[in-house]
Backbone as numpy.savetxt, mean C-alpha at the origin, in Angstrom:
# Nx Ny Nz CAx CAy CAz Cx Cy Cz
-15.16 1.98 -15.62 -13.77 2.06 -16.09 -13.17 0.66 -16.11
-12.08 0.49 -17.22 -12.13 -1.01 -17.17 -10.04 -1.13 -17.07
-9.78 -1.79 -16.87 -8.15 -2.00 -16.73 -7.57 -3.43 -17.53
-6.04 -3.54 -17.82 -5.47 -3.88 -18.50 -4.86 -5.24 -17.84
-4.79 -6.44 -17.16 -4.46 -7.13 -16.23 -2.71 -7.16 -17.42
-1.41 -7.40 -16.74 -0.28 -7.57 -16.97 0.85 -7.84 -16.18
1.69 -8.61 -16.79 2.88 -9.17 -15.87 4.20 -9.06 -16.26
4.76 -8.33 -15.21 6.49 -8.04 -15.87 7.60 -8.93 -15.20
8.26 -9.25 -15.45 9.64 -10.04 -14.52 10.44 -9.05 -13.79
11.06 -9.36 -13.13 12.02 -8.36 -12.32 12.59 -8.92 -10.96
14.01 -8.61 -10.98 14.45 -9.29 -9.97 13.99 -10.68 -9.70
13.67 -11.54 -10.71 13.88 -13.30 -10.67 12.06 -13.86 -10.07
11.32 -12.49 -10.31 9.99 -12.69 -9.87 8.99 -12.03 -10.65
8.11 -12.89 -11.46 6.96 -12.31 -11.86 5.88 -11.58 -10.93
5.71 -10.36 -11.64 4.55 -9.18 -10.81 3.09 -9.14 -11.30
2.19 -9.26 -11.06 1.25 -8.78 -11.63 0.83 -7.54 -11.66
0.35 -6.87 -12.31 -0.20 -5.35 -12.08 -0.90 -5.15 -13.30
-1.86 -3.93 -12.33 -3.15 -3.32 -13.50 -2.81 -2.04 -13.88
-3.33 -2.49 -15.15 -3.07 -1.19 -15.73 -3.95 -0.16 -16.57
-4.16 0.80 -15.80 -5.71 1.90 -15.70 -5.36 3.09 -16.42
-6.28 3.27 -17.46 -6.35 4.89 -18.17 -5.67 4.68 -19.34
-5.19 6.07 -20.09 -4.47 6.72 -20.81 -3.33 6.24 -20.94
-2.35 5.46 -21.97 -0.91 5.24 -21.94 -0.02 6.22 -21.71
-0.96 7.28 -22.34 -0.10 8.78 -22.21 -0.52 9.91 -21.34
-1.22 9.38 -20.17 -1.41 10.24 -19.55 -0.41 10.20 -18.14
0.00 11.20 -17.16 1.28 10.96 -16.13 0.65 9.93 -15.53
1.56 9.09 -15.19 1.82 7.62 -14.27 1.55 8.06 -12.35
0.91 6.88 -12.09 0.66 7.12 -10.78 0.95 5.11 -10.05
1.86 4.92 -9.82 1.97 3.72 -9.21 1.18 3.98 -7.40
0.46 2.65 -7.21 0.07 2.24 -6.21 0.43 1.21 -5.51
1.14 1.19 -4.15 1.55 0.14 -3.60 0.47 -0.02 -2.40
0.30 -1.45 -1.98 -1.03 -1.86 -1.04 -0.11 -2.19 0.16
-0.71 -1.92 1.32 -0.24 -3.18 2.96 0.06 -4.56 2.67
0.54 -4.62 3.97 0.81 -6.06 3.68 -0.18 -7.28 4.25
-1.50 -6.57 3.98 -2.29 -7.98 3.54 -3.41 -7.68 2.76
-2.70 -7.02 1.70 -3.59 -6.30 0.64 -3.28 -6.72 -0.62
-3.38 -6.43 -2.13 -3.25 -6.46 -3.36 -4.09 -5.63 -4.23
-3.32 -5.38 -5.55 -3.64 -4.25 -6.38 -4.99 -3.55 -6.52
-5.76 -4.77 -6.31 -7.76 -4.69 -6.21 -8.07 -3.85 -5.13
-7.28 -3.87 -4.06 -7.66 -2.90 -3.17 -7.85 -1.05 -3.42
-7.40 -1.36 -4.41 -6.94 0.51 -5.33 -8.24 1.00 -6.23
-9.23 0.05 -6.75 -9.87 -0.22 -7.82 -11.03 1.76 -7.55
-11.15 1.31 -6.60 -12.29 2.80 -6.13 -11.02 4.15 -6.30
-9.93 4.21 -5.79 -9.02 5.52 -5.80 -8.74 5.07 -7.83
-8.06 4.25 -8.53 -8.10 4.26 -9.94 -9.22 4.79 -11.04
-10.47 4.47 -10.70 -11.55 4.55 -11.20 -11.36 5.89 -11.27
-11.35 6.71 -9.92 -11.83 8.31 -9.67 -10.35 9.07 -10.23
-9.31 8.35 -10.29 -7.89 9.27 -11.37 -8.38 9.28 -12.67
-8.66 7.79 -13.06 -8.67 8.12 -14.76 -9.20 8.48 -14.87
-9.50 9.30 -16.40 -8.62 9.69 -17.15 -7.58 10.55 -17.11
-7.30 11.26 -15.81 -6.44 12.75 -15.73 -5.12 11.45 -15.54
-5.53 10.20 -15.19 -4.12 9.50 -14.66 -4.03 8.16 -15.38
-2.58 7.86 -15.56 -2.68 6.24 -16.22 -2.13 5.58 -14.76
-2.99 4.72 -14.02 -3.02 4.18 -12.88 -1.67 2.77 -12.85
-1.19 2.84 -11.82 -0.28 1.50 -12.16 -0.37 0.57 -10.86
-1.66 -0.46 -10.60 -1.71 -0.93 -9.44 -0.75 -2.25 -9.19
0.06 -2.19 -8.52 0.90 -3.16 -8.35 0.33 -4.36 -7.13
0.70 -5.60 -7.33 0.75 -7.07 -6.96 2.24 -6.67 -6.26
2.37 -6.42 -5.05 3.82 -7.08 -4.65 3.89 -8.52 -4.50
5.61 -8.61 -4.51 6.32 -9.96 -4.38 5.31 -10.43 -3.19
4.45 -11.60 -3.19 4.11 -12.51 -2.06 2.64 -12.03 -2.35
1.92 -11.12 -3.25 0.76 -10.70 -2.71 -0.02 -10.74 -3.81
-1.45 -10.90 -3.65 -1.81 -10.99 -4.89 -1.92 -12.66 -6.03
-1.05 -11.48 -7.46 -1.41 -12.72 -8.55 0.03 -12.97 -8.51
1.26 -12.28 -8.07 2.20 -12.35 -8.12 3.00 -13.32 -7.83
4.42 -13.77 -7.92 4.90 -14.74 -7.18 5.36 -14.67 -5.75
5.49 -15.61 -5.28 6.19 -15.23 -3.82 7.64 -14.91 -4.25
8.26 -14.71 -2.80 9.69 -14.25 -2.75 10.35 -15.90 -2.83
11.15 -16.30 -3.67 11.46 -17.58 -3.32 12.82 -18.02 -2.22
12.81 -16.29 -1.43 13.40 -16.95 -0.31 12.68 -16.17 1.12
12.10 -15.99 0.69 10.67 -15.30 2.09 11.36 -14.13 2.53
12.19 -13.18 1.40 12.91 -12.03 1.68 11.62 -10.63 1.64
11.35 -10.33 2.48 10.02 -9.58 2.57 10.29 -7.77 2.91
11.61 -8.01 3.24 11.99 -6.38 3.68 11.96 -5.60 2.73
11.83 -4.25 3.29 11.82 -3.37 2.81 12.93 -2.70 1.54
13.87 -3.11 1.74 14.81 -2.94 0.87 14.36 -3.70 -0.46
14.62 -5.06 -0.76 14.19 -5.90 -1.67 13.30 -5.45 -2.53
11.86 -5.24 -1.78 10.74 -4.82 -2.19 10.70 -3.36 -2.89
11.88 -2.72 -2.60 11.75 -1.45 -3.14 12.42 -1.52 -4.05
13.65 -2.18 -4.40 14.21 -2.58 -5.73 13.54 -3.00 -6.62
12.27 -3.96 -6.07 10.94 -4.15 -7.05 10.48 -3.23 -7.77
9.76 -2.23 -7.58 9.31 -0.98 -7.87 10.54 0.08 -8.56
11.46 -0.37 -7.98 12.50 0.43 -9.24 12.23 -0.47 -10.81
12.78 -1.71 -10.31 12.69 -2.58 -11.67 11.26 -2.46 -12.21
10.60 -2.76 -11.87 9.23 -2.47 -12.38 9.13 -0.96 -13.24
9.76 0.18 -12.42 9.29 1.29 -12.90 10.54 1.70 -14.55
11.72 0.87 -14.40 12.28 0.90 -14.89 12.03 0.00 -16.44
11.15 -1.39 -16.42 10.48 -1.84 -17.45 9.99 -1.33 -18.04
8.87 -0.09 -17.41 7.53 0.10 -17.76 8.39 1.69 -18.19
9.47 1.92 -18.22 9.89 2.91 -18.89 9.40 4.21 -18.13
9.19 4.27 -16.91 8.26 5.69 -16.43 10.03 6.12 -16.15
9.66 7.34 -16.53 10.97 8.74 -16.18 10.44 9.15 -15.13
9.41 9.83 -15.09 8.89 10.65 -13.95 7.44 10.38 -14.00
7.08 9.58 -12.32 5.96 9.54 -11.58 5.68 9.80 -10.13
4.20 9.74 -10.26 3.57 9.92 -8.82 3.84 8.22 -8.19
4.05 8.11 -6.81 3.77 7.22 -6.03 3.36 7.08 -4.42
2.51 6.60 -4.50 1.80 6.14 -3.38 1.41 5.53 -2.80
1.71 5.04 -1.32 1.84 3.56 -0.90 1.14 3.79 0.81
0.41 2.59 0.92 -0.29 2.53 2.46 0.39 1.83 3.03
0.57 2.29 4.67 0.88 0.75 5.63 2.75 0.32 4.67
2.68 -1.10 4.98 3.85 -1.72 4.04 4.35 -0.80 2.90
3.37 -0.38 1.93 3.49 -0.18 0.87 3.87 1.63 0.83
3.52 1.98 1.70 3.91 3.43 2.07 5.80 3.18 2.83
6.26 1.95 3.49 7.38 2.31 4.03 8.47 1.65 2.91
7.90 0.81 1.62 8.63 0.97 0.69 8.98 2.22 -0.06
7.75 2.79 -0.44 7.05 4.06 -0.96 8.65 5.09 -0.54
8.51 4.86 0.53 9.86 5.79 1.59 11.07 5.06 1.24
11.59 4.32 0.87 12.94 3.64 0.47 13.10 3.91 -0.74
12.03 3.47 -1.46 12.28 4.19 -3.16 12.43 5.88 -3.70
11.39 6.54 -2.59 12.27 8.01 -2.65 12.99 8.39 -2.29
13.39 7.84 -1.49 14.79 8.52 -1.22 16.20 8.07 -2.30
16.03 6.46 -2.83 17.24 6.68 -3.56 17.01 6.46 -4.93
15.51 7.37 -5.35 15.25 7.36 -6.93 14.80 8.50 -6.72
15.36 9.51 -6.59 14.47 10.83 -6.77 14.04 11.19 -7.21
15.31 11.82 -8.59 14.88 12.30 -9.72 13.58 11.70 -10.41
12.81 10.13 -10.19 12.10 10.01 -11.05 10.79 9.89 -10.20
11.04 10.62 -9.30 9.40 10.93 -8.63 8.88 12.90 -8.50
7.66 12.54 -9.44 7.34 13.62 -9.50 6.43 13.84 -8.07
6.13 13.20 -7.32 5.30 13.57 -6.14 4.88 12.03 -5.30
4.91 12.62 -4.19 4.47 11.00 -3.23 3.94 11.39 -1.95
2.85 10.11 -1.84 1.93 10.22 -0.74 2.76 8.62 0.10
1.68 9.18 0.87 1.98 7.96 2.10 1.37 8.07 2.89
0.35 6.73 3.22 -0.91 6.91 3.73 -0.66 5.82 5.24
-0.55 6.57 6.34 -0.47 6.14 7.63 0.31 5.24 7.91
2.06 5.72 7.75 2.88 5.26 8.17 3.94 5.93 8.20
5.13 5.69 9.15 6.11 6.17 8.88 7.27 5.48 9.47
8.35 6.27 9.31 9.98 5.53 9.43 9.84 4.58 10.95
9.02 5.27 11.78 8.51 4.52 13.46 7.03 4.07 13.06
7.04 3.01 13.76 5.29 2.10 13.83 5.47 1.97 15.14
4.32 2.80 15.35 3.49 2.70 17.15 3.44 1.26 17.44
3.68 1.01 18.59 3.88 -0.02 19.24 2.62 -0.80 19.36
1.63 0.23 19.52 0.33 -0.66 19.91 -0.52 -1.01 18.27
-0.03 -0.33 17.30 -0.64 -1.04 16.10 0.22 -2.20 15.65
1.44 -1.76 15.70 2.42 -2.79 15.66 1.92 -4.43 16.19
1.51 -3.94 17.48 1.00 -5.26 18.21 -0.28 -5.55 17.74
-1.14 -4.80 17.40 -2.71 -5.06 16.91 -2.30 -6.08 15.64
-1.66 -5.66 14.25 -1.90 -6.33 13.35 -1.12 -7.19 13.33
-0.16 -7.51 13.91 0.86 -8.48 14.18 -0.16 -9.96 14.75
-0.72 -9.26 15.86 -1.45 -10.38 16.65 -2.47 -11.38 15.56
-3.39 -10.03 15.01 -4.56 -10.43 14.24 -3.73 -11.28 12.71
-2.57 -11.23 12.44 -2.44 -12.08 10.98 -1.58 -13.32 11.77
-1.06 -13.12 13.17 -0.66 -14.64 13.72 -1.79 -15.35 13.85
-3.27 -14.85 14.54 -4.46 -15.45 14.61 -5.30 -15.53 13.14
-4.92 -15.20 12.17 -6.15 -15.21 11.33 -6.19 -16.87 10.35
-7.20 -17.21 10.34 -7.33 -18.84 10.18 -6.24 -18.77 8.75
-5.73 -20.03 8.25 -5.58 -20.45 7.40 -6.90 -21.04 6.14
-7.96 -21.29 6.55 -8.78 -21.83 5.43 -10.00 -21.21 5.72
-11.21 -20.98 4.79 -12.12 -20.64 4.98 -13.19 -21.49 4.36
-14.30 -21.74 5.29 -15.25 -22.58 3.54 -15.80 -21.88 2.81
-16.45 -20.66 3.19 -16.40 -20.27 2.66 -15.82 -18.50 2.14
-15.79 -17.83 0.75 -15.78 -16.45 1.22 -16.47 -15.53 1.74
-17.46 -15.79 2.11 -18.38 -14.99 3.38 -17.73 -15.13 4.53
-16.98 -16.18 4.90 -17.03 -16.47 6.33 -15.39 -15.59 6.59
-14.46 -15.63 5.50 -12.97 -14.12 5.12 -14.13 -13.26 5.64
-14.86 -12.63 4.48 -15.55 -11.45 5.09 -15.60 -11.41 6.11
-16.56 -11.74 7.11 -17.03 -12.06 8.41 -15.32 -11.65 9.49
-14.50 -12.28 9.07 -13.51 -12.34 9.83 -12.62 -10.81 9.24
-12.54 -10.46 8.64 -11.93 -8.90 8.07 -12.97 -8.12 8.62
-13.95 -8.23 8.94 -15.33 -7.08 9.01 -14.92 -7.13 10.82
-15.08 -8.05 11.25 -14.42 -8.21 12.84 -13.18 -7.15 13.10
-12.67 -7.35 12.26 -11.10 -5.90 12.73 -11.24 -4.49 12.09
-12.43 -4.35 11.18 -11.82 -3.34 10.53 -14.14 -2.66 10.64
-14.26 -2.41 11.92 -15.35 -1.68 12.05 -16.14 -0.67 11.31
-14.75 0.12 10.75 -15.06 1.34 9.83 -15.05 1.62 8.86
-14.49 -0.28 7.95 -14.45 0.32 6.64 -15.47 0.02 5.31
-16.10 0.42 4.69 -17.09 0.62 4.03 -16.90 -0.47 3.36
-18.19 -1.27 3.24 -18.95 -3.06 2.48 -17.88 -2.75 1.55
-18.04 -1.83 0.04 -17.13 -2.15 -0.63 -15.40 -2.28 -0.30
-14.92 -1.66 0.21 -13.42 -1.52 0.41 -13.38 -2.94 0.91
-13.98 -3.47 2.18 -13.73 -4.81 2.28 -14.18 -6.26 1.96
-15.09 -5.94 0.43 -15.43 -6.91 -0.64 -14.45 -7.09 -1.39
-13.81 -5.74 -1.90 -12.90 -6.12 -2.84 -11.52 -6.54 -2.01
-10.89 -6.28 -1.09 -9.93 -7.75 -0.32 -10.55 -8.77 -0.27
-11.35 -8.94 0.04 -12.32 -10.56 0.10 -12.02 -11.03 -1.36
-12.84 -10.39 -2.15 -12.88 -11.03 -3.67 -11.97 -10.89 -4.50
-10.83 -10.58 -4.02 -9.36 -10.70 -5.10 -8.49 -11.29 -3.79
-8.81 -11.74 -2.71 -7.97 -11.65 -1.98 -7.58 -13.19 -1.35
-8.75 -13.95 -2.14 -8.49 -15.75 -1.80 -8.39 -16.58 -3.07
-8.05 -17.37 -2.50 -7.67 -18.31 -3.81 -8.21 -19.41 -3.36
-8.82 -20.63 -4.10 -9.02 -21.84 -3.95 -8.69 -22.64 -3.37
-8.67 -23.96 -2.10 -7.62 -25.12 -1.55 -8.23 -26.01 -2.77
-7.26 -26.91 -2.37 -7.66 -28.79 -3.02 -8.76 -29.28 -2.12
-9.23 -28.66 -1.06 -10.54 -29.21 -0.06 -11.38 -28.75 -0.87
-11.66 -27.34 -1.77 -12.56 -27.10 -1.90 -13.23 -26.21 -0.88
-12.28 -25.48 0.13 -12.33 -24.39 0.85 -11.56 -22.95 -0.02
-11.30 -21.72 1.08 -10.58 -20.92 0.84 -9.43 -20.41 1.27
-7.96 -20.15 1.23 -7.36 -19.79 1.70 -6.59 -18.38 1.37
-5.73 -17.28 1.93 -5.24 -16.01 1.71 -4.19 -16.10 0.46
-4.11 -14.64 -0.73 -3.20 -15.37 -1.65 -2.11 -15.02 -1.06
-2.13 -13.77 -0.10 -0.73 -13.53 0.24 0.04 -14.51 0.98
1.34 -14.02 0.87 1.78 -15.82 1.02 1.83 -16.08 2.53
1.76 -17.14 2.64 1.43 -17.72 3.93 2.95 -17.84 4.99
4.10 -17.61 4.36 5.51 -17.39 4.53 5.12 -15.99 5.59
4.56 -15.41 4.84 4.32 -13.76 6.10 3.99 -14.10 7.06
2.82 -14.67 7.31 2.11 -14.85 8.03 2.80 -16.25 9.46
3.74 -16.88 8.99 4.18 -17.42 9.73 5.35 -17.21 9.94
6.16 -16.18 9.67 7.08 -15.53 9.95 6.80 -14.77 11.08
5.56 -14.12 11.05 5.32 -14.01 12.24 4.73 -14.36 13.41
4.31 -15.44 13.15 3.80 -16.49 14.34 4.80 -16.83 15.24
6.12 -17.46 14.81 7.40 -17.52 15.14 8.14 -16.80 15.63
7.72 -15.07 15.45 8.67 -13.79 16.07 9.78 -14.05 15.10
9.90 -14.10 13.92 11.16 -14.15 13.04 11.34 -12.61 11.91
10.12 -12.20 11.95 10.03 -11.20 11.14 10.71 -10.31 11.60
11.86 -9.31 11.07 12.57 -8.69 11.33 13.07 -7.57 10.53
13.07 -6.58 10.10 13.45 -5.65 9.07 13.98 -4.48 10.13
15.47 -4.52 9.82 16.36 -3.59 10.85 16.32 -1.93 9.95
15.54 -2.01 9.01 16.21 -0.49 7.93 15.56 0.56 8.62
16.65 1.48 8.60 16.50 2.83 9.44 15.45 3.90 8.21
14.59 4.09 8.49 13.50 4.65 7.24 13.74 6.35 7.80
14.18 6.44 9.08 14.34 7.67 9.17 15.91 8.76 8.33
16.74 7.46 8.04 17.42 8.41 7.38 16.80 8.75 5.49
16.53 7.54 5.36 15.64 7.70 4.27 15.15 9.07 4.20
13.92 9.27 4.96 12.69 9.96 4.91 13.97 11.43 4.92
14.62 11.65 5.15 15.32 12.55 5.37 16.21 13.15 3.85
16.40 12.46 2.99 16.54 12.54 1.53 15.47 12.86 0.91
14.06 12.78 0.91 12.93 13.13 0.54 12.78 14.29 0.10
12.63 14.96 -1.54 12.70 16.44 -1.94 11.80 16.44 -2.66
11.20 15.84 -3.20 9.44 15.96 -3.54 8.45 16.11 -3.20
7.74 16.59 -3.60 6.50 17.05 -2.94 5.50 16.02 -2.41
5.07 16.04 -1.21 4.83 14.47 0.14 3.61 15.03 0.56
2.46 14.31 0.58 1.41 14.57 1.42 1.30 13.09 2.11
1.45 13.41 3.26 1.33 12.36 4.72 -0.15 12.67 4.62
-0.82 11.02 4.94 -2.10 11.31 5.18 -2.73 10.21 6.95
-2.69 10.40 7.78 -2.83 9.90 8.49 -4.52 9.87 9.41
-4.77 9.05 9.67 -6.12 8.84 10.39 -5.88 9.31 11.67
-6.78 10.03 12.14 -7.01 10.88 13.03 -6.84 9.52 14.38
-7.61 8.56 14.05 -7.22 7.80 15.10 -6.62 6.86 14.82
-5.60 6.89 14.59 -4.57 5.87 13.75 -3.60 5.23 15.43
-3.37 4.03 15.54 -2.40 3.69 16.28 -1.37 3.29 16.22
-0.79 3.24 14.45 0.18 3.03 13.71 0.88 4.13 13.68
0.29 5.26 13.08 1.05 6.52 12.93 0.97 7.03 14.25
1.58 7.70 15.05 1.56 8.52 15.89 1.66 9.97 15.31
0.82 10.46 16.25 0.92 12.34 15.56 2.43 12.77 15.77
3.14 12.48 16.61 4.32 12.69 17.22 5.44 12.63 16.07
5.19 11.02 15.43 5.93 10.85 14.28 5.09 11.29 13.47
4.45 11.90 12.69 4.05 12.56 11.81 4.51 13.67 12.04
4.28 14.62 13.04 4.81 16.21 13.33 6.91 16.03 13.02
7.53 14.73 13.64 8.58 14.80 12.85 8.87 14.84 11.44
7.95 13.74 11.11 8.29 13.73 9.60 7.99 15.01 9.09
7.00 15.93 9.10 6.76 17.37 8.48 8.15 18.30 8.78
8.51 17.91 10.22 10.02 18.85 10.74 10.72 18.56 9.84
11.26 17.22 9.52 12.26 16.73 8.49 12.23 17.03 7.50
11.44 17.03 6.66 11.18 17.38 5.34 10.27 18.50 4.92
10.74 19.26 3.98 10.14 20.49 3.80 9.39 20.61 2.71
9.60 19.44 2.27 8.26 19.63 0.87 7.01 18.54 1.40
7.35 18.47 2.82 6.07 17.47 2.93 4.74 18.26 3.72
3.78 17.75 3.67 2.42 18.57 3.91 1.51 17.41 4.92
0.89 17.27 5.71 0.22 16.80 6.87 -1.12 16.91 6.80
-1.94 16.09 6.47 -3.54 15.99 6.85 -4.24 14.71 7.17
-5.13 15.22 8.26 -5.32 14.37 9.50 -6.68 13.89 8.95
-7.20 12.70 9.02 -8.64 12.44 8.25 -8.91 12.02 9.53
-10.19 12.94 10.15 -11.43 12.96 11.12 -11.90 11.30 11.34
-12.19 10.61 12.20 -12.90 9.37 12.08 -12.55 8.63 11.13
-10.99 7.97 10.99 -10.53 6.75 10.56 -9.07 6.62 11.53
-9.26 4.91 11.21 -8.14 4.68 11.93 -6.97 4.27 10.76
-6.19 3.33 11.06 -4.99 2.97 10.22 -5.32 2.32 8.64
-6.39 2.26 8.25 -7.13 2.47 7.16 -8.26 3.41 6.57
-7.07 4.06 6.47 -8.23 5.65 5.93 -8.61 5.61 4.37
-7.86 5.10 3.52 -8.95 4.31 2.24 -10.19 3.70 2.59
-10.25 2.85 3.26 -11.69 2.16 3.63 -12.51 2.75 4.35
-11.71 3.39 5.54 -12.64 3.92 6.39 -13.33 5.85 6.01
-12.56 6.42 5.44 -13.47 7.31 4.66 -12.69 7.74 3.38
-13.22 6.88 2.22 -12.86 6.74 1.27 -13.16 8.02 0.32
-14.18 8.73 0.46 -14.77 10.15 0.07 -13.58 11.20 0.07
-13.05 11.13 1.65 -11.94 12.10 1.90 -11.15 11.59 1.36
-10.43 10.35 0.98 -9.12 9.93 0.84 -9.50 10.50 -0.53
-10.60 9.87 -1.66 -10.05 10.44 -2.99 -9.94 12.34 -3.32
-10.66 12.57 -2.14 -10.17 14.27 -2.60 -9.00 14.14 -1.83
-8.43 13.89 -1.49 -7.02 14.24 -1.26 -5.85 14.06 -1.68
-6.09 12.80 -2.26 -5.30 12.32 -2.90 -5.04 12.89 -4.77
-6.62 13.13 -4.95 -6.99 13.49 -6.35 -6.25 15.10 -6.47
-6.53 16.04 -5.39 -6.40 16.85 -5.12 -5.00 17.40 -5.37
-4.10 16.53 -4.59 -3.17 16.58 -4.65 -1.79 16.34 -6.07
-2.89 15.13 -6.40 -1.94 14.86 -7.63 -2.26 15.87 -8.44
-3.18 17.15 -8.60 -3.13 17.74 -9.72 -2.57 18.32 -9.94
-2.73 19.45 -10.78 -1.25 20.40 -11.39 -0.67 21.24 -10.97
-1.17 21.65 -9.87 -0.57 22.55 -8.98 -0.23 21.83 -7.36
-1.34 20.77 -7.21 -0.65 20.13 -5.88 -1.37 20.52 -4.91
-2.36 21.62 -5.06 -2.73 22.35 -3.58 -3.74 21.63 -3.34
-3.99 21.51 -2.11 -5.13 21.32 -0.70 -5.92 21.92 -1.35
-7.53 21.32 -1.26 -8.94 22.30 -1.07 -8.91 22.39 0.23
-9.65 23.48 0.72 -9.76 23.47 2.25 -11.17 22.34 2.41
């Protein structure tokens, strides 16, 4: 399957994003974590089209995209992105679905664009982040080098944190996921502003996602890793209390990357879900 590489303006920042399938087939935007980009989607796109015209998004800072040119990274901002974006690209009514970062935008944009979401996932996160993942990936992107010589040696260092997730899922962050120095080494494209925002303890995003999540009237499948230390089951069993069109499934043996770590389950569930009726296989 092959995709469309393209770039829209919005809000004073060029985006990159791919663009997969059918022009006329229903829209499915994908938002990535925040130390991810659109390539990370390439295995869940492949297995939609043709039933889906895929829309993998580059956020502000990530990717082919531009940075924020004032290192405005919250959640709010970023979700005005994805309006404007969705608002270019002319979609009335779509699917959206977002991991990590891209799942607690995912949650800001439904709640105050409703009408134009026909259905949304959200893959291991919610309005609360567990303290101890909180601290895991926080730690690991204050420690993760600035340069590499080479891209084997990214690999090497992503394969170190992420035990469970399958060669491909963490080739393709590797191989869309560095860019060139002037040494003639490698460095991360996402911007390096993140990453030392939080070295500093400056990173800060005060938005209450729980009143958000609480506007939510579309149909929601929470997908959380069974051993996730991001999501807590606790906050997941709220979020299902809160919202009544949302639905709960727990993927067996993955942690806070359940795309990578069992990628088999994630596309039936996800595939599953987006279809025309919405229902679960058992």
């Amino acid at each position: 399957m092959s995709f469309t590489e393209r770039t829209v303006k919005v809000n004073g920042i060029s985006l990159h994003y791919l663009d997969w399938g059918p022009a006329d087939a229903p829209p499915v935007v994908l938002l990535h974590g925040i130390t991810g980009h659109a390539r990370v989607w390439d295995h869940l796109a492949e297995h939609l089209v043709p039933r889906r015209r895929v829309l993998a998004l580059d956020q502000r800072g990530h990717g082919d995209s531009d940075p924020a040119p004032d290192d405005d990274y919250r959640v709010a901002p970023m979700a005005d992105d994805v309006a404007a974006f969705a608002g270019s690209l002319r979609l009335d009514r779509f699917a959206l679905l977002g991991h990590s970062m891209g799942g607690r935008i995912a949650i800001q944009y439904a709640a105050a664009h409703a009408a134009r979401l026909e259905r949304l996932v959200i893959v291991d996160i919610g309005p609360d982040i567990a303290n101890a993942g909180r601290a895991r990936i926080g730690t690991a992107m204050a420690a993760t080098p600035e340069r590499f010589a080479t891209p084997g040696q990214a690999f090497a260092w992503v394969r170190a944190g992420n035990a469970r997730s399958t060669e491909r899922s963490l080739q393709l962050r590797i191989d869309h996921g560095l860019r060139p120095t002037a040494d003639g080494g490698f460095t991360w494209k996402y911007d390096r502003g993140i990453r030392d925002a939080i070295r500093s303890g400056q990173w800060r995003d005060p938005i209450d996602l729980w009143s958000a999540w609480g506007m939510i009237a579309c149909p929601t499948l929470i997908i959380r890793g069974a051993d996730s230390d991001v999501l807590s089951a606790g906050t997941a069993q709220r979020m299902t209390d809160m919202c009544a069109a949302a639905q709960l499934v727990e993927v067996a043996e993955a942690g806070h990357t359940v795309p990578g770590d069992q990628p088999e389950r994630f596309l039936a569930l996800v595939s599953d879900f987006l279809g025309r009726d919405g229902a679960l296989r058992a």
